[in-house]
Backbone as XML, in Angstrom:
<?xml version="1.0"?>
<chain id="A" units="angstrom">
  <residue number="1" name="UNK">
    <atom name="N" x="186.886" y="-7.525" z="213.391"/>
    <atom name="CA" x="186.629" y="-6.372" z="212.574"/>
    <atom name="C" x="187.106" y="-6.680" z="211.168"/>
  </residue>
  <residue number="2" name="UNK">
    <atom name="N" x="186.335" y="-6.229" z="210.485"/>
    <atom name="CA" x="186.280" y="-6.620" z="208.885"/>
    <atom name="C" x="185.636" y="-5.511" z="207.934"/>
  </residue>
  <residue number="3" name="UNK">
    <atom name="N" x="186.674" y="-4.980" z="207.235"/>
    <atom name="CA" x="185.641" y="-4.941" z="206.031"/>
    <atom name="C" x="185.079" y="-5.500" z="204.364"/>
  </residue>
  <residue number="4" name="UNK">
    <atom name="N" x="184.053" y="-5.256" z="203.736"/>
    <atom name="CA" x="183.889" y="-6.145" z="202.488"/>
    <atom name="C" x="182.869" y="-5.085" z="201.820"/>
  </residue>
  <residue number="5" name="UNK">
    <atom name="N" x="183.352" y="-5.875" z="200.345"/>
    <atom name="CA" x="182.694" y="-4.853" z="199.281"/>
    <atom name="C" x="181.227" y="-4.845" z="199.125"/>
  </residue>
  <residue number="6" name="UNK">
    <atom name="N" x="180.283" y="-4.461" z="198.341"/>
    <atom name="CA" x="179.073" y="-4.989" z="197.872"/>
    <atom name="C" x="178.838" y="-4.460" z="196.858"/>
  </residue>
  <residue number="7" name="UNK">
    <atom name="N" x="178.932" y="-5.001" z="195.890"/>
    <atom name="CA" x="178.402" y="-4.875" z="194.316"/>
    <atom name="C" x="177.555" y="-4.063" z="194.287"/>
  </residue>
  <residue number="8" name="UNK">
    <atom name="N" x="177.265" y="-3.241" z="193.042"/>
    <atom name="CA" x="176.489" y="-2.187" z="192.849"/>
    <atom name="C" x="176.429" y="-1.958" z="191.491"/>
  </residue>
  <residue number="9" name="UNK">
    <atom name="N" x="175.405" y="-2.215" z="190.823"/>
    <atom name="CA" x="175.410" y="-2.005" z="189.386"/>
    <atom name="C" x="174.814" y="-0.045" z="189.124"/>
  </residue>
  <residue number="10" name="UNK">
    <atom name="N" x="174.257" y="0.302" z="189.900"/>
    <atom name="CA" x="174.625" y="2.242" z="189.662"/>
    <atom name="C" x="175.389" y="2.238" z="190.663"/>
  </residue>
  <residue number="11" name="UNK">
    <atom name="N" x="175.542" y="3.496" z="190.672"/>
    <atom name="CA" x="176.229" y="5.047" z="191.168"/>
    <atom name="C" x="175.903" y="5.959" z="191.988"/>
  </residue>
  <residue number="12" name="UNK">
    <atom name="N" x="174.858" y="5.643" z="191.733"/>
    <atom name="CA" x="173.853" y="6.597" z="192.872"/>
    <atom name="C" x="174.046" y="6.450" z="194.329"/>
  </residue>
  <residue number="13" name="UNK">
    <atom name="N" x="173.842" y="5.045" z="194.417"/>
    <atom name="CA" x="174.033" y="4.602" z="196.442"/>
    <atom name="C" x="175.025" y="5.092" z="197.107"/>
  </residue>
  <residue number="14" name="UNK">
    <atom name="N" x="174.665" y="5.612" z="197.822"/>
    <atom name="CA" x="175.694" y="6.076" z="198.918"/>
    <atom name="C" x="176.914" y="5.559" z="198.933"/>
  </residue>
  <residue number="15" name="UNK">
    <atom name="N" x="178.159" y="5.675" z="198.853"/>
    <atom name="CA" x="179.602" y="5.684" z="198.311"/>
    <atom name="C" x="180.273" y="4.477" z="197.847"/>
  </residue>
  <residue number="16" name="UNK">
    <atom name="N" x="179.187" y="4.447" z="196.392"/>
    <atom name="CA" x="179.335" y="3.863" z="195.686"/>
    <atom name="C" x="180.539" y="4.430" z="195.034"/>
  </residue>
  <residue number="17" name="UNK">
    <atom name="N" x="181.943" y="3.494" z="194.574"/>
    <atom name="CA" x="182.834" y="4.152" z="193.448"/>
    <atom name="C" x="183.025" y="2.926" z="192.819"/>
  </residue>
  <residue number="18" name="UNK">
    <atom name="N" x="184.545" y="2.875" z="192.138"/>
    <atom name="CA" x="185.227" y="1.973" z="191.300"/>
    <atom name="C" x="186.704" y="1.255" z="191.946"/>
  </residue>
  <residue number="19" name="UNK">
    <atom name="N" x="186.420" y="1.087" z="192.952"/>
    <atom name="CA" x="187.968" y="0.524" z="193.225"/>
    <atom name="C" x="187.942" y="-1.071" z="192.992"/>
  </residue>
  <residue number="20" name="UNK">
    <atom name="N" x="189.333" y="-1.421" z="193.169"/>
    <atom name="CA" x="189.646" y="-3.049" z="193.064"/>
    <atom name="C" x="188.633" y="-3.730" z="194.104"/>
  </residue>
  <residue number="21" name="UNK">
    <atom name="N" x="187.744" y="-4.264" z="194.089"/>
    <atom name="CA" x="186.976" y="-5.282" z="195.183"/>
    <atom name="C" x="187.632" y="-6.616" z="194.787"/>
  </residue>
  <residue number="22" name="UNK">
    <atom name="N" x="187.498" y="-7.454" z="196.248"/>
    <atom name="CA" x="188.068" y="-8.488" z="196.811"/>
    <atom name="C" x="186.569" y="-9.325" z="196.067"/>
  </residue>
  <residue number="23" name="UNK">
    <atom name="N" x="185.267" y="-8.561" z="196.375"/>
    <atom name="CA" x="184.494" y="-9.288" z="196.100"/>
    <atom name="C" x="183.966" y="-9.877" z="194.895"/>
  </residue>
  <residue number="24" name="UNK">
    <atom name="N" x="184.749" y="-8.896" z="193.647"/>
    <atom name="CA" x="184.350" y="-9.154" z="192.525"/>
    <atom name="C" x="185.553" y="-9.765" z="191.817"/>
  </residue>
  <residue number="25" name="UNK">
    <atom name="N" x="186.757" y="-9.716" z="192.320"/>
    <atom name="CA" x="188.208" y="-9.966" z="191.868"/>
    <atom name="C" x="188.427" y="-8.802" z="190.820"/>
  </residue>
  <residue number="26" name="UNK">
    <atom name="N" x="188.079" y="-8.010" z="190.698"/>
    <atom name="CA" x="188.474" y="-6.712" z="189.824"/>
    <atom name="C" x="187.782" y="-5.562" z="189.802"/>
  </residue>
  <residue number="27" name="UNK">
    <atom name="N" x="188.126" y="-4.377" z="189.526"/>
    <atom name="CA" x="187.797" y="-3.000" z="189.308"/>
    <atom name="C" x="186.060" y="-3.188" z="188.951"/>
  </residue>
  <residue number="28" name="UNK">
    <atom name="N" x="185.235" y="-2.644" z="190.047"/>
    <atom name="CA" x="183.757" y="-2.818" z="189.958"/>
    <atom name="C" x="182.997" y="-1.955" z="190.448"/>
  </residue>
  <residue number="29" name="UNK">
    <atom name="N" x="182.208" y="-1.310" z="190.267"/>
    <atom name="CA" x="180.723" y="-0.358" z="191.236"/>
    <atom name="C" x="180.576" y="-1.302" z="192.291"/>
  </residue>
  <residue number="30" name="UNK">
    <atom name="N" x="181.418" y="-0.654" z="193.762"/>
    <atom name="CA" x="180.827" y="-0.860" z="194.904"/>
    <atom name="C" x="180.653" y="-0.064" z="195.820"/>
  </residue>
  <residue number="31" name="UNK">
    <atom name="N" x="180.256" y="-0.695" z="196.991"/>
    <atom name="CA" x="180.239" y="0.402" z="197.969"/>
    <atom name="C" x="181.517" y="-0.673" z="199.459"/>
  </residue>
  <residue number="32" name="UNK">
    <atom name="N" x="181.150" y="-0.124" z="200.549"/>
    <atom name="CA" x="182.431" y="-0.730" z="201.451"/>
    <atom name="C" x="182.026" y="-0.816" z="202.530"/>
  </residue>
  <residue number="33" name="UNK">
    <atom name="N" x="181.337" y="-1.762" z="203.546"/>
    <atom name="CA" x="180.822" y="-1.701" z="204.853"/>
    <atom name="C" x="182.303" y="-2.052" z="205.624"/>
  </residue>
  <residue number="34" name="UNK">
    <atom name="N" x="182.170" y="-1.948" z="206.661"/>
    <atom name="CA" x="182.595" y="-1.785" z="207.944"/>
    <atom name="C" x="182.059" y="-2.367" z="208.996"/>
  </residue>
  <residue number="35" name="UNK">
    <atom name="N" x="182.919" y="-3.669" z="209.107"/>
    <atom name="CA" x="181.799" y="-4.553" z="210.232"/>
    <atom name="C" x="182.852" y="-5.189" z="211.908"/>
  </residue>
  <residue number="36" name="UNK">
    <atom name="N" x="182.041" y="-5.125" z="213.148"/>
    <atom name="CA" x="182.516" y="-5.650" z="214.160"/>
    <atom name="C" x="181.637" y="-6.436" z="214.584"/>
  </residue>
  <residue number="37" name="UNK">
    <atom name="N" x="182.384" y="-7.185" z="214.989"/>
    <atom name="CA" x="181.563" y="-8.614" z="215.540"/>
    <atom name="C" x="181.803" y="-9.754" z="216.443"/>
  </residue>
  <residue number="38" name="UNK">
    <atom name="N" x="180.760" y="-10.273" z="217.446"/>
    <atom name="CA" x="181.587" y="-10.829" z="218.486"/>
    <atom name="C" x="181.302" y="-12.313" z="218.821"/>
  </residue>
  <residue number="39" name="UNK">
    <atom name="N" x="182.759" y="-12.653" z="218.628"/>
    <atom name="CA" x="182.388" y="-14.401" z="219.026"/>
    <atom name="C" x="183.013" y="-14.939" z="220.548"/>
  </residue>
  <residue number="40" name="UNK">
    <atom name="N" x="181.796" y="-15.831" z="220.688"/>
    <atom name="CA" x="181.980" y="-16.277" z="222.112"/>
    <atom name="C" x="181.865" y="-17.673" z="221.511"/>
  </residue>
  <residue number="41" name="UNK">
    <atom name="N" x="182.189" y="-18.867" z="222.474"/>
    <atom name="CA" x="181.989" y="-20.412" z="222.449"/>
    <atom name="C" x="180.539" y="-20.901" z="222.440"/>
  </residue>
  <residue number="42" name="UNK">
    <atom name="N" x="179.327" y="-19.773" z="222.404"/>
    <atom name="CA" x="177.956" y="-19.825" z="222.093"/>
    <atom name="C" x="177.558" y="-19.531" z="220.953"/>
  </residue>
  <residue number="43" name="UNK">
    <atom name="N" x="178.394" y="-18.782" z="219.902"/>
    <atom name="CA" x="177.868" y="-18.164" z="218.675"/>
    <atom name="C" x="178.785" y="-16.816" z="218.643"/>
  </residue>
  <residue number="44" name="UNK">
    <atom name="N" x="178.378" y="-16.403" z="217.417"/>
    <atom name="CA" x="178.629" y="-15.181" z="216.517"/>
    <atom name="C" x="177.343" y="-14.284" z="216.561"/>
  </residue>
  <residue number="45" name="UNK">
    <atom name="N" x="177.696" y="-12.435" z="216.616"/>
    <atom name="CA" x="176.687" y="-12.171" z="216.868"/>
    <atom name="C" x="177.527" y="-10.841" z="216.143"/>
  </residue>
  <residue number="46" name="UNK">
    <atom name="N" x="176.467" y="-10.285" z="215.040"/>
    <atom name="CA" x="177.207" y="-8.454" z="214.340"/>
    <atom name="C" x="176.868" y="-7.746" z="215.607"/>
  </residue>
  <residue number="47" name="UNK">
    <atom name="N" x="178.278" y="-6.810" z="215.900"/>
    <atom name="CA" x="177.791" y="-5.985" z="216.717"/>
    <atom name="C" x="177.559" y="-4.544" z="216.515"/>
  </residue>
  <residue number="48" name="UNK">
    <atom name="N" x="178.385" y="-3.824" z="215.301"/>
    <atom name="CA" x="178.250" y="-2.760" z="214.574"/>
    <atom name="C" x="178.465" y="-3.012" z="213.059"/>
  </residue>
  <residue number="49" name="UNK">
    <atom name="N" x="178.103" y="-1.910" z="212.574"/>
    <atom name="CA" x="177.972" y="-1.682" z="210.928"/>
    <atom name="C" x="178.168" y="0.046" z="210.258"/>
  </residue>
  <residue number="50" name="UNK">
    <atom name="N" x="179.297" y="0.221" z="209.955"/>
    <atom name="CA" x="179.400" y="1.342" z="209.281"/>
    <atom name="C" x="179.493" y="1.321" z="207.880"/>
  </residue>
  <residue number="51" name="UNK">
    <atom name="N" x="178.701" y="2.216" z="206.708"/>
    <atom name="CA" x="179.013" y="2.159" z="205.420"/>
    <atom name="C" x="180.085" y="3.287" z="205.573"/>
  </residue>
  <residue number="52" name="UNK">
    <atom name="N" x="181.437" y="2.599" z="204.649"/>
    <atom name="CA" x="182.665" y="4.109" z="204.716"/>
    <atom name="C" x="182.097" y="4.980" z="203.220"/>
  </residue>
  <residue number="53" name="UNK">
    <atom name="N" x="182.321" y="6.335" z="203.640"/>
    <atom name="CA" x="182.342" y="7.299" z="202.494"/>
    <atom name="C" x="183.291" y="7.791" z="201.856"/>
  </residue>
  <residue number="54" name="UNK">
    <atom name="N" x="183.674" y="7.469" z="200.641"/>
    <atom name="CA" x="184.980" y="7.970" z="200.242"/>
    <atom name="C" x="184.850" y="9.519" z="200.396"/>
  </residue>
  <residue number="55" name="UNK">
    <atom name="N" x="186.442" y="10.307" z="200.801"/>
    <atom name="CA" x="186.273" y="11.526" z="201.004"/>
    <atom name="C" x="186.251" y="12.229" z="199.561"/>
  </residue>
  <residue number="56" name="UNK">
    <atom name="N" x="187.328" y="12.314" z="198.657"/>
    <atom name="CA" x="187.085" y="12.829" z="197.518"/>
    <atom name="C" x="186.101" y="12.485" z="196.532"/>
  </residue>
  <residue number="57" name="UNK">
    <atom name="N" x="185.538" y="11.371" z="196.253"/>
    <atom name="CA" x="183.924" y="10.583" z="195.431"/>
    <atom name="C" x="183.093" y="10.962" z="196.133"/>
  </residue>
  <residue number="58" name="UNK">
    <atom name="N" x="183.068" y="11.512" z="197.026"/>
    <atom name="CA" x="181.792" y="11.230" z="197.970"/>
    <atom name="C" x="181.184" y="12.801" z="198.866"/>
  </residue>
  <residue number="59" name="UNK">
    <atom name="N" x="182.356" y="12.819" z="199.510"/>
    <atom name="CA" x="181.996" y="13.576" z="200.780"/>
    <atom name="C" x="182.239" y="15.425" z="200.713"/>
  </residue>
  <residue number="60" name="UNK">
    <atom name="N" x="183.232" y="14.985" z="199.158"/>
    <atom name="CA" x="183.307" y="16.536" z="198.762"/>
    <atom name="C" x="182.563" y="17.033" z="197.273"/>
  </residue>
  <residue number="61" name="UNK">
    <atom name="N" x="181.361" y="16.394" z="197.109"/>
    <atom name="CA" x="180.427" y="16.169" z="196.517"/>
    <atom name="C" x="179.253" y="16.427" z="197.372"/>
  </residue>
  <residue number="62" name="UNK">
    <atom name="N" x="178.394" y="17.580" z="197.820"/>
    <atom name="CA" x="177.859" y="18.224" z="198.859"/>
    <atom name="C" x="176.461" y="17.812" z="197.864"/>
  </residue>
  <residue number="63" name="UNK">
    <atom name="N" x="176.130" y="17.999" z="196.694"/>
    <atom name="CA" x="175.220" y="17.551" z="195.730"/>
    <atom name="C" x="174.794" y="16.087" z="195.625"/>
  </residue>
  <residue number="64" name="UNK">
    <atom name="N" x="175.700" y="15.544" z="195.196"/>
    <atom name="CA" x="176.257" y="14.053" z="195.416"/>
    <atom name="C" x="175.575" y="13.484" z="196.468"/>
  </residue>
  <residue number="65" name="UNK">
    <atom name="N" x="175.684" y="13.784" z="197.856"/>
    <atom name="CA" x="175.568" y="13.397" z="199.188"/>
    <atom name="C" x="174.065" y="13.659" z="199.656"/>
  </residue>
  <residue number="66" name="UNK">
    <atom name="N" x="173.617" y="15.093" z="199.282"/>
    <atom name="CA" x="172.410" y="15.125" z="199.076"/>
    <atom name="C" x="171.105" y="14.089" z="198.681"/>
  </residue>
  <residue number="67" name="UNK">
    <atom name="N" x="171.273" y="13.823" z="197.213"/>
    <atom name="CA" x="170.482" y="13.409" z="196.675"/>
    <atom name="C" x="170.844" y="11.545" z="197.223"/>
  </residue>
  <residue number="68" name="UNK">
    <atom name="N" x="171.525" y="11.067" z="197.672"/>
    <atom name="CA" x="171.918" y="9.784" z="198.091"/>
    <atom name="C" x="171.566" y="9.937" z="199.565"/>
  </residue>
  <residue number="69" name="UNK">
    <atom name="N" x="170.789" y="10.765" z="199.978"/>
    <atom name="CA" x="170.564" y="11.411" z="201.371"/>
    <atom name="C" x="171.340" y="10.959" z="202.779"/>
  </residue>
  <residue number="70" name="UNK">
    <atom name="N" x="172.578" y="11.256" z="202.147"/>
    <atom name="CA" x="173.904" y="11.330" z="203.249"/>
    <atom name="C" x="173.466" y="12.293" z="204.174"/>
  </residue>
  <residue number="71" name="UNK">
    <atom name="N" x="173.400" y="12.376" z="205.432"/>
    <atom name="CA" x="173.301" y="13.774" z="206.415"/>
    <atom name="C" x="174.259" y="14.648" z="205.690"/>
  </residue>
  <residue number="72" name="UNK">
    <atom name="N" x="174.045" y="15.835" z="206.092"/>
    <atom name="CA" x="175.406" y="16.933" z="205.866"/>
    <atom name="C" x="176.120" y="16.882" z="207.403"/>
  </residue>
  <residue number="73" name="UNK">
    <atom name="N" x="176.205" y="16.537" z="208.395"/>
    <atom name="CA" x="176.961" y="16.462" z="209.288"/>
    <atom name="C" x="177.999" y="15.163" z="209.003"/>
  </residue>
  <residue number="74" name="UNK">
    <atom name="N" x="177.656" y="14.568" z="208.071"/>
    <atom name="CA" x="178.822" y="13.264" z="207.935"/>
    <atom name="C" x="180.242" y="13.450" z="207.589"/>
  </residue>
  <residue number="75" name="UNK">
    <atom name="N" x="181.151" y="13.535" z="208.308"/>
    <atom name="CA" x="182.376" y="13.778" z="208.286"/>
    <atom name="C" x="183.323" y="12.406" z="207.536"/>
  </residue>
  <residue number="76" name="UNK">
    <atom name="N" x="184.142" y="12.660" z="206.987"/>
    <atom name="CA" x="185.044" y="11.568" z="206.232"/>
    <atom name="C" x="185.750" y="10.874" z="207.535"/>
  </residue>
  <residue number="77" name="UNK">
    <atom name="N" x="185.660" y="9.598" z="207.290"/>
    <atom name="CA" x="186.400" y="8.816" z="208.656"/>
    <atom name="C" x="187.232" y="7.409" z="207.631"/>
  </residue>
  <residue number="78" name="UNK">
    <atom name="N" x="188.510" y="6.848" z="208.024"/>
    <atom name="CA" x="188.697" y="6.069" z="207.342"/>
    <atom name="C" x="188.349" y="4.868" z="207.518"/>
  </residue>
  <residue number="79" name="UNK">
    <atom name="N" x="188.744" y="3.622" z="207.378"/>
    <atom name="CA" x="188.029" y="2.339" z="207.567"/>
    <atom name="C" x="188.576" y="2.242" z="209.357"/>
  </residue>
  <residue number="80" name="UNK">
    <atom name="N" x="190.012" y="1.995" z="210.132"/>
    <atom name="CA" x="190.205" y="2.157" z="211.128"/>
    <atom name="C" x="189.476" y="2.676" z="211.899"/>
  </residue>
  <residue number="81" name="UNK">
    <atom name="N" x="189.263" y="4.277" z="211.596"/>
    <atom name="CA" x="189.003" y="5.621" z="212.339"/>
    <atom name="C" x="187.387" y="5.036" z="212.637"/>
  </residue>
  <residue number="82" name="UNK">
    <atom name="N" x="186.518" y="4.031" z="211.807"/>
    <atom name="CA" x="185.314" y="3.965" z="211.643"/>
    <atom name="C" x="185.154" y="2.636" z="213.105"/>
  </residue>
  <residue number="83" name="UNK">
    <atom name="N" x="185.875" y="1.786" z="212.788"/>
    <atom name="CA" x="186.018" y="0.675" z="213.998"/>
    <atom name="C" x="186.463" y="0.875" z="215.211"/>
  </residue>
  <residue number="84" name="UNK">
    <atom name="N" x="187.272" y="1.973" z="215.027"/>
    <atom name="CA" x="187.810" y="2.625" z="216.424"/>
    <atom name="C" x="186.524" y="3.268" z="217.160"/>
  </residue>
  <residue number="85" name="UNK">
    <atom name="N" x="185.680" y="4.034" z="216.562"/>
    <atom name="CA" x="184.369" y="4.184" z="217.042"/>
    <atom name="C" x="183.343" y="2.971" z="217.240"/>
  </residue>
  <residue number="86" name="UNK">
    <atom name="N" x="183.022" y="2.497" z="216.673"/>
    <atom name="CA" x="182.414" y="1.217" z="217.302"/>
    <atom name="C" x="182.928" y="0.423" z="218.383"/>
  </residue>
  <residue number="87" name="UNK">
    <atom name="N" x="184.411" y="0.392" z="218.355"/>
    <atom name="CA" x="184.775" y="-0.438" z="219.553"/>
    <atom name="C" x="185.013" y="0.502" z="220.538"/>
  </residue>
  <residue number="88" name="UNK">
    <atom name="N" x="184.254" y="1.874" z="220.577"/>
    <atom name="CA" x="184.794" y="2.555" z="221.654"/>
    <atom name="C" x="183.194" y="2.630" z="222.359"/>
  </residue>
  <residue number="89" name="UNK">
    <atom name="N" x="182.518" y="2.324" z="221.717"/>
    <atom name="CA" x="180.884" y="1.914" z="221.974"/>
    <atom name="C" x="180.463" y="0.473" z="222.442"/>
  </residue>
  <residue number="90" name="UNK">
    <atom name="N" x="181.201" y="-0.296" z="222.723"/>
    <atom name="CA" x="181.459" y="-1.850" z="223.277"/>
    <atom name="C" x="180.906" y="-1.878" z="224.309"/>
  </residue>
  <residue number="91" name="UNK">
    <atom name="N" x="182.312" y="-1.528" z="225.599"/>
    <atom name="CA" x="181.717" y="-1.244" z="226.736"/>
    <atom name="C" x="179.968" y="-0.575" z="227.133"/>
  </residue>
  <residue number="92" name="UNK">
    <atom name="N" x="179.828" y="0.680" z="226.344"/>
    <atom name="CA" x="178.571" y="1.027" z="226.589"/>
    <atom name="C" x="177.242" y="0.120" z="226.133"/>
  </residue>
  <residue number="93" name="UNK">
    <atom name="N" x="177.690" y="-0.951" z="225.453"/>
    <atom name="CA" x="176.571" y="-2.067" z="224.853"/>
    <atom name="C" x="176.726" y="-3.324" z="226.291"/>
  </residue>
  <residue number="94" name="UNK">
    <atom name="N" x="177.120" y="-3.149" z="226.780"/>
    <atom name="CA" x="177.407" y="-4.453" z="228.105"/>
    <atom name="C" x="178.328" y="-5.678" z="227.462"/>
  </residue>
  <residue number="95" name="UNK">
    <atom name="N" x="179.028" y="-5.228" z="226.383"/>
    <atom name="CA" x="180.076" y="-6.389" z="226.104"/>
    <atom name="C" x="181.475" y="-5.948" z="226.251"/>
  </residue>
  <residue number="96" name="UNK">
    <atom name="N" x="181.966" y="-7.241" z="226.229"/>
    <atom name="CA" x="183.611" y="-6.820" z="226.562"/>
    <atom name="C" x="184.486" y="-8.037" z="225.842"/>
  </residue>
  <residue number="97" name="UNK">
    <atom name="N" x="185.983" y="-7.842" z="225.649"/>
    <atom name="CA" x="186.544" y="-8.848" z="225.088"/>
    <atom name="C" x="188.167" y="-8.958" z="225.485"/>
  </residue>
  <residue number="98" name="UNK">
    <atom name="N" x="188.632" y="-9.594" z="225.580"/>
    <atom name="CA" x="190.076" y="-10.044" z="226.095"/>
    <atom name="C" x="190.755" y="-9.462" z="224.308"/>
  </residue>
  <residue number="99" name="UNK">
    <atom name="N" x="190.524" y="-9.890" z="223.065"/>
    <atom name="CA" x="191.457" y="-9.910" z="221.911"/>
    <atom name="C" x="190.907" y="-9.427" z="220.978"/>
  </residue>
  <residue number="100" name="UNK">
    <atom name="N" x="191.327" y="-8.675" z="220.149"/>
    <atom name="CA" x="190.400" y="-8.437" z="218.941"/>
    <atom name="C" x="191.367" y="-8.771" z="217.709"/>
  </residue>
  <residue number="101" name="UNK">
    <atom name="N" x="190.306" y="-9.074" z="216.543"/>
    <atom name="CA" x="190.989" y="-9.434" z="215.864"/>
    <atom name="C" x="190.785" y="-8.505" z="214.100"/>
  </residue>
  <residue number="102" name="UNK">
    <atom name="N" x="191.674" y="-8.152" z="213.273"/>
    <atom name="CA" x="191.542" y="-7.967" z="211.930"/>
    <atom name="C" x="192.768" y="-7.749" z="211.513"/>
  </residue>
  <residue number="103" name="UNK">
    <atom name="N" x="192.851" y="-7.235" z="210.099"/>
    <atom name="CA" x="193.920" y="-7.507" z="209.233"/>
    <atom name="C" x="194.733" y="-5.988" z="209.269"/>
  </residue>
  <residue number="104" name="UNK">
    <atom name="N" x="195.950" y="-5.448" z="208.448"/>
    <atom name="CA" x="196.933" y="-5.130" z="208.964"/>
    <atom name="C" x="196.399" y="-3.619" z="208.483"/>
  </residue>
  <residue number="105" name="UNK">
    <atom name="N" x="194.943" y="-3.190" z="207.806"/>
    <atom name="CA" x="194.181" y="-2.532" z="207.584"/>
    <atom name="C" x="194.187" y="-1.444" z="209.201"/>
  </residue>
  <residue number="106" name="UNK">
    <atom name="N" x="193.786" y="-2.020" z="209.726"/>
    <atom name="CA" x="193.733" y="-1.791" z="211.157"/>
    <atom name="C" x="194.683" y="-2.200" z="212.563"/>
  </residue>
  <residue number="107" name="UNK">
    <atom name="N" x="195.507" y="-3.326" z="212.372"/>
    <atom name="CA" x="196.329" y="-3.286" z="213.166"/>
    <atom name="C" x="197.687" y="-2.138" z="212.849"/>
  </residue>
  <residue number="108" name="UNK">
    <atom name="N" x="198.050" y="-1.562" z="211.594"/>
    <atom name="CA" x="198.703" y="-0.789" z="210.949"/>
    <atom name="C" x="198.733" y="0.595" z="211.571"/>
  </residue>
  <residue number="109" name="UNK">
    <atom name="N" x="197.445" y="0.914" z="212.147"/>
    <atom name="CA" x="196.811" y="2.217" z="212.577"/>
    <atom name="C" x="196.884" y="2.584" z="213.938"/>
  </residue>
  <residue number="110" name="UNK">
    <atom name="N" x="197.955" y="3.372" z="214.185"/>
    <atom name="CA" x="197.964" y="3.588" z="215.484"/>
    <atom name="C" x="196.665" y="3.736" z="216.452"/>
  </residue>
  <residue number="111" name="UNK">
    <atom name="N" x="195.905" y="4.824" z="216.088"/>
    <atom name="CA" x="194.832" y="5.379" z="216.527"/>
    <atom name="C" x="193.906" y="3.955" z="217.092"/>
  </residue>
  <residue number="112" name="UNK">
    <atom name="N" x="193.965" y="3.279" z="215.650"/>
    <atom name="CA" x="192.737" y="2.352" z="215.694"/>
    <atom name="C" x="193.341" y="0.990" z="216.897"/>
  </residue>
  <residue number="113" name="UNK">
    <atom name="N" x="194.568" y="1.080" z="216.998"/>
    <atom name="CA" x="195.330" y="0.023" z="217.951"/>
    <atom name="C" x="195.314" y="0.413" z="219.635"/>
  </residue>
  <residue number="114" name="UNK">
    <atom name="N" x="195.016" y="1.501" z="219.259"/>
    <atom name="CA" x="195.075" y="2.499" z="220.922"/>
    <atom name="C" x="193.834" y="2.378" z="221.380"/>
  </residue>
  <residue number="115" name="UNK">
    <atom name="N" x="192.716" y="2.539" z="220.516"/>
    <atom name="CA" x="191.618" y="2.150" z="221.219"/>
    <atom name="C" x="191.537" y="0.796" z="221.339"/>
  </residue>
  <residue number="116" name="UNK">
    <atom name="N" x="191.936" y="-0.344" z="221.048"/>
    <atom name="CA" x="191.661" y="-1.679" z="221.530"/>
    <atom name="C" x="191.963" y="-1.858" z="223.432"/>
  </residue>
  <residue number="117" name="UNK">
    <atom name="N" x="192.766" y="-1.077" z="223.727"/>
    <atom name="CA" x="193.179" y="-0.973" z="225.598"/>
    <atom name="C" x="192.179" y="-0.242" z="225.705"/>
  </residue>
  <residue number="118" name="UNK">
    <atom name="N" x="191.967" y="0.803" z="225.078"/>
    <atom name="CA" x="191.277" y="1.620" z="225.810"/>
    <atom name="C" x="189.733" y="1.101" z="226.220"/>
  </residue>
  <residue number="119" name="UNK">
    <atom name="N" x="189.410" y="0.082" z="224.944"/>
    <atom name="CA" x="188.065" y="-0.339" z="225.246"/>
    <atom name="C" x="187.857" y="-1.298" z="226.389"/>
  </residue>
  <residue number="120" name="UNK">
    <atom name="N" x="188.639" y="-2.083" z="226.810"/>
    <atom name="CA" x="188.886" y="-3.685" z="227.362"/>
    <atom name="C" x="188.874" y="-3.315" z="228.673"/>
  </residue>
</chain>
């Protein structure tokens, strides 16, 4: 589990803001996917993909969200809270895994650490 920036020269795209990206080495228009993915001794294979929405840029911006045609049922979830759902959708895809792995983003997070048993 990983996440990474993606450049964005507007504003418009779906939760697009200004924070520090890793990807640009400084303060830039991006947006922030949310990725899980599974390696076996056969290959690498994406297994989910969430774009995160910032809650205050984004999600409390009902206008905003609109016209970037966000559903209105989209609730603010954080980067954890977002992988914790995907890996709670594992099992129901016919895969499974002994270890998971990401950075302290998510091992930090109770919630998001509790579902790793729960999925396995």
């Amino acid at each position: 589990m990983d996440e990474t920036g993606f450049l964005k020269k507007a504003s418009g795209s779906a939760g697009v803001q200004r924070p520090y990206t890793r990807t640009a080495g400084r303060i830039e228009n991006s947006q922030v996917g949310v990725f899980l993915a599974n390696a076996t001794p056969h290959g690498r294979a994406l297994v989910d993909r969430w774009l995160y929405l910032p809650e205050h840029s984004w999600l409390a911006d009902p206008g905003r969200c609109r016209a970037a045609r966000v559903p209105e049922q989209t609730a603010f979830a954080t980067e954890p809270a977002l992988v914790a759902e995907m890996i709670a959708d594992v099992p129901d895809a016919g895969l499974s895994a002994r270890w998971v792995s990401g950075d302290e983003v998510y091992g930090q997070d109770r919630a998001c650490a509790a579902c790793w048993s729960d999925a396995g």
